[in-house]
N, C-alpha and C positions, 0 to 999 in steps of 0.2 A: 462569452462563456469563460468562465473563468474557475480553476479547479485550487482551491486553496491547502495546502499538507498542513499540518503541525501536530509538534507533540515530538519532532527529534532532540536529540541533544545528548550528552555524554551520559555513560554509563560504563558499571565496572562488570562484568562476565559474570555471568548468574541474575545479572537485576533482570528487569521488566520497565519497557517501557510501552506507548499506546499512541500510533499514530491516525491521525482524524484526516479527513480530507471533504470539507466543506463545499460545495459546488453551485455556483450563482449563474443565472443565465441560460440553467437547461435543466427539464427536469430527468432524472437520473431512472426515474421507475422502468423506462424503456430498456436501458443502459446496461449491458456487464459492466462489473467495475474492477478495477486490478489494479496492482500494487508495483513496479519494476524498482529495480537500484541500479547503481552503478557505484560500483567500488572502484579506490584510485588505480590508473592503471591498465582499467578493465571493460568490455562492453557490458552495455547497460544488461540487464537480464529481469526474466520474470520471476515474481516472488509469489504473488497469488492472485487468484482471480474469483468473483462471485458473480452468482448467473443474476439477472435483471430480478428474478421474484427471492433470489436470497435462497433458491433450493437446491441448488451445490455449490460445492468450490473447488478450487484445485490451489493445487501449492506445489512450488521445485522440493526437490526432493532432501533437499537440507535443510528447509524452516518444517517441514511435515514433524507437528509432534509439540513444536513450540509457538508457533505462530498461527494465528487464526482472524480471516479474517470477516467480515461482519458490516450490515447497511441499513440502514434506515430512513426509508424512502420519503416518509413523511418530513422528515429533515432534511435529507436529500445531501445524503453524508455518508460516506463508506469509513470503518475505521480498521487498520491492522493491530491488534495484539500481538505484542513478541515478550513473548518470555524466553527465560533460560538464554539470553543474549550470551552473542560466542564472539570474540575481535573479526573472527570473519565474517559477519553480520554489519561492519562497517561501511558504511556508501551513504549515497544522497537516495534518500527513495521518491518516489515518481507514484501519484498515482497519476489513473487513467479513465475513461470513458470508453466505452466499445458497442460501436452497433453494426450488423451487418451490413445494414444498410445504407450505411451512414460515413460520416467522417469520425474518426477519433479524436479527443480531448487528454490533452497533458496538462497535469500541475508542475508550477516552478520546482519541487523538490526541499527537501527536508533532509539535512546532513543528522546521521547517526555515528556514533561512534562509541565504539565498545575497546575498552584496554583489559588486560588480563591480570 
């Protein structure tokens, strides 16, 4: 199984960028999918999660408003939307795989980085 991120990379406070995270090896339709970071310094944290059929999500309470995140089961690819990028928006993001019943799946991570 293996969970692929991209779509990180530098930006300036206020851009948009859109990360993808591609998934081989497992099919994801089962799957919550979620998004964590880890800013330097910092424990890793949750940024957003979508339920297995796409019919909720949640979000920490700092990207709520700017970031959205979104799955396509047919492709078998969760992606996050961040707009309105802020420097503390800066980390490596993570996504993930989640099944109750199940084991979890991590991606190697995607460095962001926002300047002001």
């Amino acid at each position: 199984v293996q969970l692929q991120a991209s779509g990180g990379g530098s930006a300036q406070a206020g851009d948009s960028l859109r990360l993808s995270c591609e998934v081989t090896g497992l099919r994801i339709g089962n799957y919550g999918m979620g998004w964590f970071r880890r800013a330097p310094g910092k424990e890793r944290e949750f940024v957003a999660a979508v339920t297995w059929s796409g019919g909720s999500t949640y979000y920490t309470d700092s990207v709520k408003g700017r970031f959205t995140i979104s799955r396509d089961n047919a492709k078998n690819r969760v992606d996050l939307q961040m707009n309105s990028l802020k420097p503390e928006d800066t980390a490596v993001y993570y996504c993930m795989a989640f099944i109750a019943t199940g084991n979890d799946y991590w991606g190697q991570g995607t460095q962001v980085t926002v300047s002001s």
